[in-house]
C-alpha positions in Angstrom: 0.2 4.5 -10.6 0.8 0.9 -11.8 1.0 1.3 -15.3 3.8 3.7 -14.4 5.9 1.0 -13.5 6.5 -1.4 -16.1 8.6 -4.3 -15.3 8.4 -4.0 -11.6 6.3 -5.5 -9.3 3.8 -3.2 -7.0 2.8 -3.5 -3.8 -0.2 -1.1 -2.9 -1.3 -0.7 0.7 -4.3 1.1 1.8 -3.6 2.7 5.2 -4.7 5.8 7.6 -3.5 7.0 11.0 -6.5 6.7 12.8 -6.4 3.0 11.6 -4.6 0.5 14.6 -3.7 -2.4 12.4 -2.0 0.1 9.7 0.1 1.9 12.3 1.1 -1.4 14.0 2.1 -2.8 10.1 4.0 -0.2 9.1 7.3 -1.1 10.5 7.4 -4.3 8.5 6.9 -2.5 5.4 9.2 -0.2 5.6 11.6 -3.4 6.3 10.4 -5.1 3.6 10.2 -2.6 0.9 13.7 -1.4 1.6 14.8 -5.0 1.6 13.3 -5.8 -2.4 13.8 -2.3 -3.9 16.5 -3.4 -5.5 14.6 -6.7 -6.7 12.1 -3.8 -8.9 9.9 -4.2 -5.8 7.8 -0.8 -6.1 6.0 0.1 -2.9 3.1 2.8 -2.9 0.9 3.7 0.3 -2.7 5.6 0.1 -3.5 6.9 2.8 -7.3 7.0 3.4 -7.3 9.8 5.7 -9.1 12.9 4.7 -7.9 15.9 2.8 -7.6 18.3 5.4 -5.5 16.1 7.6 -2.8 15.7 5.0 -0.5 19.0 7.0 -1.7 18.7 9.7 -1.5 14.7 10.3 -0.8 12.6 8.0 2.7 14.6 6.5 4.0 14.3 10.1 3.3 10.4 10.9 5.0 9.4 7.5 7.6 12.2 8.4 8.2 10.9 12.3 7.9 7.1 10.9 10.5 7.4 8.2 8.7 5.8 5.4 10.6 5.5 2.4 8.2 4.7 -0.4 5.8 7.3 -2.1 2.6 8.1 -0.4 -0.9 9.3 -2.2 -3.9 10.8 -0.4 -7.4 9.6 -1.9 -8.5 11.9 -3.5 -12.6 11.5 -3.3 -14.9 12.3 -0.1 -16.7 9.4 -1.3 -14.4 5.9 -0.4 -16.4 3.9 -2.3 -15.2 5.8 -6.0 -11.3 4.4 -4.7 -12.9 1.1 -3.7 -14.5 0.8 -7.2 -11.3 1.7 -9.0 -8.7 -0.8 -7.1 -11.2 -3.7 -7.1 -15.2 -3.4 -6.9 -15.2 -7.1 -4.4 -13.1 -4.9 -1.6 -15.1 -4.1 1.4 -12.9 -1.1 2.1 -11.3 -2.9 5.0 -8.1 -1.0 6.5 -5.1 -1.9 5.9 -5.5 -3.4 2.4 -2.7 -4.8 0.8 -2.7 -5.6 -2.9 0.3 -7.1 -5.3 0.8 -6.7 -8.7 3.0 -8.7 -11.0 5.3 -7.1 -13.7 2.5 -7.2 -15.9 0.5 -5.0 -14.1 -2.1 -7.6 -13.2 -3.4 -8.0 -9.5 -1.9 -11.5 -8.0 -2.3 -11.1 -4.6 -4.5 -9.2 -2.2 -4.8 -9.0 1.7 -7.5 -7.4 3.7 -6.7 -7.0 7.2 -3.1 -6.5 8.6 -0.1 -8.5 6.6 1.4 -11.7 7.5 5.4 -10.8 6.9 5.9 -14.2 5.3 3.2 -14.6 3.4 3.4 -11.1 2.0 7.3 -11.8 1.0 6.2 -15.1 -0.9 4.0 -13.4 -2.5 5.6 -10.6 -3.7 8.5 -13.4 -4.6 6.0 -15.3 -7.1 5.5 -12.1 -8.6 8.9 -11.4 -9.5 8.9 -14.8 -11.6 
């Protein structure tokens, strides 16, 4: 997922619809990610929700919300294997959001639900 996108910076966000903070972040993502696409400002949501909700859930929140940027399902009944692969110090705390810089090195991560200003500064230093 990152290394496909040499050059631009990535902005990962762990998310689910049963999750209140995601939901209530969403919005602001969308804003922002349609606000630095054109700056090479790659957005890319995985959704922790499980497999057999993808249809029947999680297709038609993304579809209702409008969200703009590709979406992934984990793909593992076990949460830890994603946790281990994105960064073995993450608790597994919903929403995660994670920043990499045109490198494809991890600059930035936030457990919890974003702080708009913080998140654009961020992703600003990464496109340095």
């Amino acid at each position: 997922m990152i290394g496909s996108s040499p050059g631009k910076v990535v902005v990962v966000n762990f998310w689910a619809t049963w999750c209140g903070p995601c939901v209530a972040e969403l919005p602001e993502l969308i804003k922002i990610s349609e606000t630095l696409k054109s700056r090479g400002v790659r957005f890319v949501g995985v959704s922790a929700d499980e497999q057999v909700d993808l249809e029947s859930t999680v297709v038609p929140f993304l579809t209702a919300r409008k969200v703009p940027y590709e979406q992934y399902l984990q793909q593992t009944d076990d949460p830890q294997e994603m946790i281990d692969v994105v960064d073995k110090d993450w608790p597994g705390t919903l929403p995660a959001t994670f920043v990499y810089n045109r490198k494809g090195r991890l600059v930035f991560h936030r457990l919890g639900i974003i702080d708009r200003e913080m998140l654009i500064a961020e992703i600003e230093k990464a496109l340095k």
